[in-house]
C-alpha positions as CSV (number, residue, x, y, z in Angstrom):
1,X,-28.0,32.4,-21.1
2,X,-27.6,29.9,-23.5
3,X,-24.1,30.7,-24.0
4,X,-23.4,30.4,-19.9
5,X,-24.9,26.6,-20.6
6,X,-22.9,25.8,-23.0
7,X,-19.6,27.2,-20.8
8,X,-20.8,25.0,-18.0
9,X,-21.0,21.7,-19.9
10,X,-17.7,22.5,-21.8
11,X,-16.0,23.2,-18.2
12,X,-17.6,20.0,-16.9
13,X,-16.2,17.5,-19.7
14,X,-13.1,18.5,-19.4
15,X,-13.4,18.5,-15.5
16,X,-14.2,15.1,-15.8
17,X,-12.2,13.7,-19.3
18,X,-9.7,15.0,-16.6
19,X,-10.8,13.3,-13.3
20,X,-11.9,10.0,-15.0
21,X,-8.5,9.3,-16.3
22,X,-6.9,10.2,-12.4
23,X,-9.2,7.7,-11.0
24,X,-7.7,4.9,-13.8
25,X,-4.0,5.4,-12.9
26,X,-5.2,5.1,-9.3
27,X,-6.9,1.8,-10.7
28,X,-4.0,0.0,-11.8
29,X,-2.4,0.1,-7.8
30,X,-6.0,-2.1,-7.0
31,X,-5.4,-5.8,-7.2
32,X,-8.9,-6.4,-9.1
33,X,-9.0,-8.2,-12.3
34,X,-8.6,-5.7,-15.3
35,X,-13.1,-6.1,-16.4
36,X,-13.5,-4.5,-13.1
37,X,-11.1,-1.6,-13.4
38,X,-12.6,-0.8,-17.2
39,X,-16.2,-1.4,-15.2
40,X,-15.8,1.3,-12.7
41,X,-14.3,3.9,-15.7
42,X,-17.4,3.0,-17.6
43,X,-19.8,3.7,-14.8
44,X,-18.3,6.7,-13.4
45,X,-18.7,7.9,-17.6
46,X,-22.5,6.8,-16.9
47,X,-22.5,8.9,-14.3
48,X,-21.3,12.2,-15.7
49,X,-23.1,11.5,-19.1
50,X,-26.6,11.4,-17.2
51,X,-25.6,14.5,-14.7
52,X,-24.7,16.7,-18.1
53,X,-27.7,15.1,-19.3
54,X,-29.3,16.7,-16.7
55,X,-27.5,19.6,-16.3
56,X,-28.6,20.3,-20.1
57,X,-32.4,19.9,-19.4
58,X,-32.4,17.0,-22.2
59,X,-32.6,13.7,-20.1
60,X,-32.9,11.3,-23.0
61,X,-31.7,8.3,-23.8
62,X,-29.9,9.4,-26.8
63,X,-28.8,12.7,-25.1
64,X,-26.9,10.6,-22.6
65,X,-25.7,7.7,-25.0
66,X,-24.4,11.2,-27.2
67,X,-22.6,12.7,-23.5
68,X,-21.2,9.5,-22.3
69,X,-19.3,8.4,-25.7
70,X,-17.8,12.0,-25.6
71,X,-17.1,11.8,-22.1
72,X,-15.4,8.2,-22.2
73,X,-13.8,9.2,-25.4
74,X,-12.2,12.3,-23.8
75,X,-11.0,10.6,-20.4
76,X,-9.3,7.6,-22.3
77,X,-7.6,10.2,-25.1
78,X,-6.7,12.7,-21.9
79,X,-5.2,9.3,-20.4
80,X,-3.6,7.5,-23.2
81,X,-2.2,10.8,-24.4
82,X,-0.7,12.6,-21.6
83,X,-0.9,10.1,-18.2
84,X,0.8,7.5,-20.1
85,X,2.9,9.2,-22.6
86,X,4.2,11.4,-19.5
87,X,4.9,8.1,-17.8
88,X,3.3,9.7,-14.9
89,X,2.7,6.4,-13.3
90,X,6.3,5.7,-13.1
91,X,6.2,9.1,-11.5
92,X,4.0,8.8,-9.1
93,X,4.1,4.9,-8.5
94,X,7.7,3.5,-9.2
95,X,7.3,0.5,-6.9
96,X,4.5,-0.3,-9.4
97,X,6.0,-0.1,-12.1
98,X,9.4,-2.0,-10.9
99,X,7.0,-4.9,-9.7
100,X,5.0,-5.0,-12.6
101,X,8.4,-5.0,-15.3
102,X,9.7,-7.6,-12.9
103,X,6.1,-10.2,-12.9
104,X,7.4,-9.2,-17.3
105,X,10.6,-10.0,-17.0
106,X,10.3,-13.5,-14.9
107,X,7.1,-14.0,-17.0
108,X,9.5,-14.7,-20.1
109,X,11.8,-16.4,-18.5
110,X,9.4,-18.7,-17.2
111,X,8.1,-19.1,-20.8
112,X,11.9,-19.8,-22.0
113,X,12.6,-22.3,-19.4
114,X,9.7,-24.6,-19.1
115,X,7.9,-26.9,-21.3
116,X,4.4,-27.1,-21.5
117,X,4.5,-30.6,-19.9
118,X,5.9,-29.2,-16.8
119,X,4.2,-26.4,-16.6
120,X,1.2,-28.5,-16.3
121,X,2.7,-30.9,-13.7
122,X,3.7,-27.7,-11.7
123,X,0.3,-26.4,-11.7
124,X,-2.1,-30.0,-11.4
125,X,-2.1,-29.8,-7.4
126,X,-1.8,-33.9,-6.9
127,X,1.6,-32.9,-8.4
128,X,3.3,-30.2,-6.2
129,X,6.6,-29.1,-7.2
130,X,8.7,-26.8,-6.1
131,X,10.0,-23.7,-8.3
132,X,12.3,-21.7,-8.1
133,X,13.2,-17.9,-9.6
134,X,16.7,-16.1,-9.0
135,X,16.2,-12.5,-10.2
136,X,19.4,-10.6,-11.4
137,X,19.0,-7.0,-9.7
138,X,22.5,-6.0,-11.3
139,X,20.9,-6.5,-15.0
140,X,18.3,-4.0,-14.3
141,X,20.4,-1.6,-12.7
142,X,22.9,-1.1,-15.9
């Protein structure tokens, strides 16, 4: 029996090392600022560290502390490993990822092309100016 315990919690941290990092690459097509995103992937670690707790029979503090830092460490290796390194955001979200090189891409040439001094000016709001970016499509096609 103890054996058939130990199969269950093995089958549900990888189940969720597996669904935790899914639920990140759906994270990064929500607008909310990036504490928020690492927020909910902590929580939902929480979560599943105080259910295996659970599902163990050993709901303890330390029992839990012990399942979430495997469980968060196995969802952010599962992601960092294969979601990114497959690219399979690019794969599943390309307009993402084209808007996202494109906020890098204007993001330097803003930095090359304005002075601090203006920069401020542009953004005090008794000062409105007016700017203006031109992207190049043809550069990132070839």
């Amino acid at each position: 029996m103890n054996e058939e315990i130990k199969a269950v919690e093995m089958l549900y941290t990888l189940l969720t090392g597996t669904i935790i990092p899914v639920v990140v690459l759906w994270l990064q097509r929500v607008s909310w600022p990036g504490y928020y995103k690492f927020g909910l992937a902590v929580m939902l670690s929480v979560i599943a560290a105080t259910m295996l707790s659970l599902i163990d029979g050993k709901l303890t503090p330390a029992n839990t502390i012990e399942n979430f830092v495997t469980l968060f460490t196995i969802s952010q290796t599962v992601y960092f490993t294969f979601f990114r390194a497959l690219n399979l955001h690019a794969f599943l979200y390309p307009d993402d990822v084209l808007v996202n090189k494109t906020k890098d891409i204007v993001a330097k040439s803003i930095e090359q092309a304005i002075s601090p001094e203006l920069a401020r000016n542009i953004l005090d709001d008794e000062q409105p100016e007016e700017l203006t970016v031109k992207i190049d499509v043809s550069e990132a096609q070839g």
